[in-house]
C-alpha positions as CSV (number, residue, x, y, z in Angstrom):
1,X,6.6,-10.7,15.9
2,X,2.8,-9.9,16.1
3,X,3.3,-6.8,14.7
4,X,3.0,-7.6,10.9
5,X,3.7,-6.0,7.8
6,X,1.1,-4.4,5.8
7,X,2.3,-4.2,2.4
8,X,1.0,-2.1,0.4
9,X,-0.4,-0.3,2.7
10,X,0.1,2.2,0.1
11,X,2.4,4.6,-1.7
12,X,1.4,5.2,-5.3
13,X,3.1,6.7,-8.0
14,X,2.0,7.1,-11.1
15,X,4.6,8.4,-14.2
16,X,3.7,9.1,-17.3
17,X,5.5,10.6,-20.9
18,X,3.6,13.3,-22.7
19,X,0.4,14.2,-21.7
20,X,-3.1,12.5,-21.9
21,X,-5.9,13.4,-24.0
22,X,-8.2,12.0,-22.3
23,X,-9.7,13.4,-18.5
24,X,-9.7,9.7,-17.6
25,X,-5.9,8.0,-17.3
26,X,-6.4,3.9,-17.0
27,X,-3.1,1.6,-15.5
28,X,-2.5,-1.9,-14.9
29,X,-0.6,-2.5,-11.7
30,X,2.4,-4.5,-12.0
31,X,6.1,-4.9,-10.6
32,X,7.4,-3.1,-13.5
33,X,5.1,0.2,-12.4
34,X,4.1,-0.3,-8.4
35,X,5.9,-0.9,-5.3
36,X,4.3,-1.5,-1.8
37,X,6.4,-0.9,1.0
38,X,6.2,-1.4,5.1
39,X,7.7,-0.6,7.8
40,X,7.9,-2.5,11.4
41,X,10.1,-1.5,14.3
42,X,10.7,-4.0,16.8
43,X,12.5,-4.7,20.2
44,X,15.6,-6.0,18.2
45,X,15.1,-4.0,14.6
46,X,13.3,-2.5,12.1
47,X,11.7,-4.4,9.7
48,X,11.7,-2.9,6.1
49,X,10.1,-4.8,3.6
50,X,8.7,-4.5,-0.4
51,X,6.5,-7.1,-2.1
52,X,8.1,-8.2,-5.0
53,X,4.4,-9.1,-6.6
54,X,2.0,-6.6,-7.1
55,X,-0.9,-6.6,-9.5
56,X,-4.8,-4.4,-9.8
57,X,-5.7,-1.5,-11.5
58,X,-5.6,2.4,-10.8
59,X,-8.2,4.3,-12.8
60,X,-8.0,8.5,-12.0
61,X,-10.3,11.1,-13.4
62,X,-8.6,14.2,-14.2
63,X,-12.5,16.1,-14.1
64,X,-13.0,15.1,-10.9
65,X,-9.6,14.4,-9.6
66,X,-10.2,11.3,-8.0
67,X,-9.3,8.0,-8.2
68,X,-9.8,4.2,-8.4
69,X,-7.1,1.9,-6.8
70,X,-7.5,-1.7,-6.7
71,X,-4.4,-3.8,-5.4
72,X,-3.8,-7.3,-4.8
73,X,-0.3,-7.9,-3.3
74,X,1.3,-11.9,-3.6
75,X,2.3,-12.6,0.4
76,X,4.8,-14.6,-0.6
77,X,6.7,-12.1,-2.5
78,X,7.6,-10.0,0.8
79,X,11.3,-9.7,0.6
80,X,12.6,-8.4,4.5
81,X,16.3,-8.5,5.4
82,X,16.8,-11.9,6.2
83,X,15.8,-15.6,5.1
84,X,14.8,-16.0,9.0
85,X,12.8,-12.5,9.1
86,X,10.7,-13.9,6.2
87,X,9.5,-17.1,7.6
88,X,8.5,-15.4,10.8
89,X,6.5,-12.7,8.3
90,X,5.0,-15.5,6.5
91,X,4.4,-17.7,9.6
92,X,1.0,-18.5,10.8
93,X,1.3,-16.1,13.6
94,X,2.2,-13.3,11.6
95,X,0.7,-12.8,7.8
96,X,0.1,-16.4,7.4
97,X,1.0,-16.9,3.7
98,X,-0.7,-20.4,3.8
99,X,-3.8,-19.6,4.7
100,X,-3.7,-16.3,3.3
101,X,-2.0,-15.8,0.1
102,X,-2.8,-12.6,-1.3
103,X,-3.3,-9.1,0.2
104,X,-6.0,-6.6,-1.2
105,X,-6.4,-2.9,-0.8
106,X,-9.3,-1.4,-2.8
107,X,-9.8,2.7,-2.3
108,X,-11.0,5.6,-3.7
109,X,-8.6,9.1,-3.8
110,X,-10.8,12.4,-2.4
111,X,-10.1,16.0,-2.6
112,X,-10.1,17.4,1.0
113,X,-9.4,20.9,1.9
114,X,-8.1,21.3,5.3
115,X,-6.7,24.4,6.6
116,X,-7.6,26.2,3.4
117,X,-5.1,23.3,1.1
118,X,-6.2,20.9,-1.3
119,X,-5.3,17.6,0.2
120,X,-6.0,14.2,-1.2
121,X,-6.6,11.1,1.0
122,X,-7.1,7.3,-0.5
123,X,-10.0,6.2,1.3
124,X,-9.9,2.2,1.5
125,X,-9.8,-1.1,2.5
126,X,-7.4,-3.6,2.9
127,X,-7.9,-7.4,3.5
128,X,-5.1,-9.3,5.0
129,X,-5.3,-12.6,6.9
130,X,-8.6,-12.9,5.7
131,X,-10.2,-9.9,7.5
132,X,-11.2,-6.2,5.9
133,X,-11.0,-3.2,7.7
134,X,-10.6,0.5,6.7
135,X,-7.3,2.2,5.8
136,X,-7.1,5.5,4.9
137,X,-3.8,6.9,3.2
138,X,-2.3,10.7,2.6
139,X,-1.9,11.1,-1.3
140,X,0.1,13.4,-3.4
141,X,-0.7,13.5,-6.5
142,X,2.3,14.9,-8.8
143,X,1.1,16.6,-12.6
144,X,3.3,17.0,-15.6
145,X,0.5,19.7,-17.2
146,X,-2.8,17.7,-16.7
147,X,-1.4,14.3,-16.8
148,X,-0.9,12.6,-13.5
149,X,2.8,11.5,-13.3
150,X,2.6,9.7,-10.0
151,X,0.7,9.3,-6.5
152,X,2.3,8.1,-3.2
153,X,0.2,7.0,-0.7
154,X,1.4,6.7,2.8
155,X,-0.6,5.3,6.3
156,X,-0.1,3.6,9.4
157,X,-2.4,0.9,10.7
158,X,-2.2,-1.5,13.8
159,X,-1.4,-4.8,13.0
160,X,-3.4,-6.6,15.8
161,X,-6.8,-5.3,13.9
162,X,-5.8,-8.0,11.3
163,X,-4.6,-10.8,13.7
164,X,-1.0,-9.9,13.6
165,X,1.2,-11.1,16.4
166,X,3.2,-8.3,18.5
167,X,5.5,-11.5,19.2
168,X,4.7,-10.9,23.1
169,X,4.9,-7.3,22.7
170,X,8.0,-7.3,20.9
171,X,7.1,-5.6,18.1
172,X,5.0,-2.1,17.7
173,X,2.3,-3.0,16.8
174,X,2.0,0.3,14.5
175,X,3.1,-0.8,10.9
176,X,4.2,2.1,8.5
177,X,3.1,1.3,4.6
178,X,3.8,3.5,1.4
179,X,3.0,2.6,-2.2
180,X,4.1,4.1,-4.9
181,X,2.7,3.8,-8.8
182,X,4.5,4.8,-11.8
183,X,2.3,5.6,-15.2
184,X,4.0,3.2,-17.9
């Protein structure tokens, strides 16, 4: 399967109780909070799959309404659908967990208007197999009053930038991610 998993290639939510005082709303990334998702199809299935460890920060500035994400996922913590499917993931051809045990996306959330709507985008990059490259994400950012409750991110990035086997065209190499990031 060259077509690899990006994890966290990145939906955020964010929920919070009450509302903050602050314009500035700090969070720790963990488990308990964040969840980084992928999607692969290939030749014989799709491939869903969630990283069980997830750790960083998220730092959003109600003023300016952007945003700070820095994400580190644990490769090893990639839970797919099958014992089998994860040691093809984690193989050497795929996301090589050896060599490569941690995943990192760092980004910044910007305003955008485009056709006359706000729109937010997560401007990043993510490392994986030892190599960075760009990813950018769609955002929606979801208020309770002026406290940011959640963000979910969502992109799609070709595998093969990163070294990621297709598995002799077998899989697309086009690898759906979403991360979400609840404030608690």
């Amino acid at each position: 399967m060259k077509n690899g998993f990006f994890p966290a290639v990145f939906l955020l939510a964010l929920m919070t109780s009450g509302q903050a005082l602050a314009a500035r709303q700090d969070l720790v990334l963990s488990p308990v909070n964040t969840q980084a998702r992928l999607h692969a199809r290939s030749a014989l299935t799709d491939i869903d799959g969630s990283f069980g460890d997830v750790s960083g920060t998220l730092t959003y500035d109600l003023d300016r309404q952007t945003c700070h994400v820095d994400m580190t996922m644990n490769v090893n913590s990639l839970k797919v659908g099958s014992a089998v499917m994860k040691q093809i993931m984690l193989s050497g051809i795929m996301l090589d967990s050896d060599s490569h045990p941690v995943m990192r996306y760092v980004g910044d959330c910007r305003p955008k208007i485009t056709k006359g709507q706000l729109q937010t985008e997560l401007v990043g990059k993510l490392t994986m197999r030892g190599q960075t490259h760009p990813l950018v994400f769609t955002t929606e950012l979801q208020f309770q009053g002026n406290t940011l409750m959640r963000i979910v991110s969502r992109g799609t990035f070709d595998q093969r930038q990163w070294g990621v086997s297709t598995l002799l065209h077998s899989v697309n190499p086009m690898v759906k991610v979403e991360t979400t990031i609840l404030m608690k």
